[in-house]
N, C-alpha and C positions, 0 to 999 in steps of 0.2 A: 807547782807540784803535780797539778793535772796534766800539763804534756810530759812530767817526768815517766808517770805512768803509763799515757798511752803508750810513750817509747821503750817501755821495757815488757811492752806484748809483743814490740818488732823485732824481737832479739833473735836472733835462729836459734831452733834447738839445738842445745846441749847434749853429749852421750848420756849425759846424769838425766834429761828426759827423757830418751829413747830408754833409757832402763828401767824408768817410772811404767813409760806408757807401756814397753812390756810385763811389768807385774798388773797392770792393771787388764789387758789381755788374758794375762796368766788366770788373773781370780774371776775374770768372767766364762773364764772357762771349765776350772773347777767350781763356782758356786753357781753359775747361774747368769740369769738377767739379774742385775743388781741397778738400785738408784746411785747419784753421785754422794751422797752423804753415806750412807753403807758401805761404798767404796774407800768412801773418807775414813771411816774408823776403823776399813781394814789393812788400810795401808799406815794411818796415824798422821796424816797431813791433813790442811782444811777442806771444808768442800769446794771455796773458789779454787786452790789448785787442783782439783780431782777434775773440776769442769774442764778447766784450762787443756787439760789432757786430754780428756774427753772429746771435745774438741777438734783437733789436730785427730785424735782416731776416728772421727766421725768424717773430716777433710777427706782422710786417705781409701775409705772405703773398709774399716777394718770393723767398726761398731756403727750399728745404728739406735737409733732413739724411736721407741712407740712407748705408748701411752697405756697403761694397766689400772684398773680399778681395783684396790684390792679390796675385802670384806672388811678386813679391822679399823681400814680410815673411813670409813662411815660413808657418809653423805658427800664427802668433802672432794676437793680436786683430782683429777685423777692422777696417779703415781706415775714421773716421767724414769722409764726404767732403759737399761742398757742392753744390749743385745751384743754379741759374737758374731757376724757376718762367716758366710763361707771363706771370705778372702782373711778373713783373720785367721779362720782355723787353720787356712792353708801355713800361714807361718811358722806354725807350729809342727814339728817331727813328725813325719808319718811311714808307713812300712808299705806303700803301693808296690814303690820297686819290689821289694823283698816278696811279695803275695806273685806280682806276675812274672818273677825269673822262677817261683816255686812252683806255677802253673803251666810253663813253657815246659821247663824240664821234667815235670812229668808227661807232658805232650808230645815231647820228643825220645821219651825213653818208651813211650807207651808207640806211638803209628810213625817215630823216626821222622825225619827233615820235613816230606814233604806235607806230614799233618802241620808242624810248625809253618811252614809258608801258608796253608790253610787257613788257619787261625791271621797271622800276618795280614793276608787278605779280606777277610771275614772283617777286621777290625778298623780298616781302611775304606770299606763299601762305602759306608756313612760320609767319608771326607770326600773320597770321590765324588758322591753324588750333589753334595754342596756345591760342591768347589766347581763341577762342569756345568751345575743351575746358573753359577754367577759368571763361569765366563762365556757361557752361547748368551748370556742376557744382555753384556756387556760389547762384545765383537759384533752381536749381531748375522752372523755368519759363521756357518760351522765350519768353515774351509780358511779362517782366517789365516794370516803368516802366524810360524809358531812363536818369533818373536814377540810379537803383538800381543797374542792370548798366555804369554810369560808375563807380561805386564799387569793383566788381570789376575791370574793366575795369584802372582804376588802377593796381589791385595786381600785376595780371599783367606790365603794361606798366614795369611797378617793376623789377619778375626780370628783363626783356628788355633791362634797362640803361637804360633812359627817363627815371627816376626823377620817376614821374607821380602826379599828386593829381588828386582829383573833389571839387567841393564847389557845393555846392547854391545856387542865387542866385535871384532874385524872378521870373525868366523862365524858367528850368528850371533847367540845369546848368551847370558848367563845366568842360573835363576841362586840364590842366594837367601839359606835357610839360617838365617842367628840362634836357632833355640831350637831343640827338639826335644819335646816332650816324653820321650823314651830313649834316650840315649842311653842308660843305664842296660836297657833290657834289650836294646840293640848292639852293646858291646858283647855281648852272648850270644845273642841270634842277631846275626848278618840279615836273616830272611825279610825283618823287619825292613830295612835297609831298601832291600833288593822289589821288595813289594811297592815300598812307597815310589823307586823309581818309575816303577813300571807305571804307575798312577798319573806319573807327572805328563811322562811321553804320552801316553792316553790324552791327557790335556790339552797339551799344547798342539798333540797330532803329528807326531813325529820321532824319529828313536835320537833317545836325549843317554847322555853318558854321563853318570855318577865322577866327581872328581875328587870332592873328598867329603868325610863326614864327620860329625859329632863323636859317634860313639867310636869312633877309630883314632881320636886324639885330634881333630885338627878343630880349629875353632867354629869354622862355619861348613854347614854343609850344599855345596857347588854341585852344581849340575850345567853341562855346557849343553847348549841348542843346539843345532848345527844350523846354517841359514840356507837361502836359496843356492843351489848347484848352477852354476857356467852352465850355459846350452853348447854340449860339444856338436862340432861340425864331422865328425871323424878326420881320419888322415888321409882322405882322398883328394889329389891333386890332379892338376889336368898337364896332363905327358906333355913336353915341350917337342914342337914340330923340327924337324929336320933340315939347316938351312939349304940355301936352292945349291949348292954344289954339292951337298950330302944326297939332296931328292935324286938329282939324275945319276951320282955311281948306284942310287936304291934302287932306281925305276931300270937301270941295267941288269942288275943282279937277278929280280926280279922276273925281267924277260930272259934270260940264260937259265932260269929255271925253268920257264914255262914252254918255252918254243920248242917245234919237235924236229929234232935231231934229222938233217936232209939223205944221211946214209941209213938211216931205218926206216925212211919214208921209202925209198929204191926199195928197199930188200924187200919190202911188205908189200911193193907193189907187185912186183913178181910171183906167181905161182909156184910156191915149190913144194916137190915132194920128197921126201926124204930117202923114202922106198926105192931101191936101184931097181928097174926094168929089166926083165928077162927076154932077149930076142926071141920071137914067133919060131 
């Protein structure tokens, strides 16, 4: 009987808990911190299954547990009560999008595009400056290949919620954004967009080219590197010489230009005057 039990804690949850543990979400966030047995007789199950829930939300980072004294239990243990974590509320509906497409568009109806890129930029400073702390701390080198500090790049952009990859392709790089947190209010303002590129090439030290994005419909949003350029030599070659029967008709030509002429050397040696002489 006792391993029947342990074995049916290993069960995976069911939708029929996911729908528990969301009412139990639900009432810690219209009522409050609540204990597990308050929860219990607001849902009308026991409190071992309220725990059991509780539990599994506590696993996931959605409630946490701290410890309350209240006045009316006396002297006695202190009350273990439930909490609503930030990441739980996140689960719940919220109207961000809706607040900052209604703060762009007056931004843009009010000082037009380029106050919108403003803002755009202004809101990005912060990532920027993260994001170039960890990868000068990481490259060691602020001249590093921009493939290289793509790689760090990444990782930082990973922490900022992005969840980005760098990975090395036949033409330089390619930086690879799974999530963006504004996609919604970048399918309205591009600027958003076009900011953040500018952020990355900043980065990485180099002009990177936007390939596709989030809020444009495609799944991930790409950016290509470009990698190191071929050392061109130009297209200077060295003249090919003239073989030995071309040089002497050359070295001919050559003196038939230069030589002077034995009938103009006569004439010039002579005195003449052109003027005819009048006899005395």
């Amino acid at each position: 009987m006792e391993s029947a039990a342990v074995s049916s804690h290993r069960v995976p949850a069911t939708a029929e808990d996911g729908r528990t543990r969301d009412r139990v979400s639900g009432l810690l966030l219209e009522h409050g911190p609540q204990t597990a047995a308050e929860l219990a007789a607001l849902l009308g199950i026991s409190p071992a299954a309220v725990r059991r829930h509780l539990d599994a939300l506590l696993a996931t980072g959605r409630v946490e547990e701290r410890l309350t004294r209240d006045a009316h239990r006396g002297r006695g243990r202190p009350a273990r009560r439930f909490h609503l974590t930030d990441a739980g509320r996140s689960t719940f509906p919220h109207a961000y999008d809706d607040l900052a497409l209604t703060a762009l568009r007056y931004v843009a109806a009010s000082g037009g595009p380029d106050a919108v890129r403003a803002v755009a930029e202004l809101q990005l400073a912060g990532l920027e400056e993260r994001c170039s702390t960890a990868v000068e701390h990481a490259t060691h080198d602020a001249h590093g290949a921009p493939v290289d500090r793509a790689q760090v790049l990444a990782a930082a952009l990973t922490a900022e919620g992005y969840a980005a990859t760098a990975s090395a392709i036949s033409s330089g790089g390619q930086l690879c954004q799974h999530h963006c947190p504004v996609a919604h209010v970048a399918a309205e303002f591009p600027q958003l967009c076009e900011a953040e590129t500018a952020v990355i090439g900043r980065l990485v030290g180099t002009h990177v080219q936007r390939l596709a994005t989030i809020a444009h419909g495609d799944g991930i949003c790409t950016t290509h590197i470009p990698g190191p350029q071929p050392l061109r030599t130009g297209n200077r070659s060295t003249p090919a010489g003239p073989v030995p029967g071309e040089r002497a008709a050359h070295r001919s030509v050559i003196g038939s230009r230069t030589a002077p002429s034995t009938t103009s050397t006569s004439t010039s040696s002579t005195p003449t005057n052109a003027r005819e002489r009048t006899p005395a």
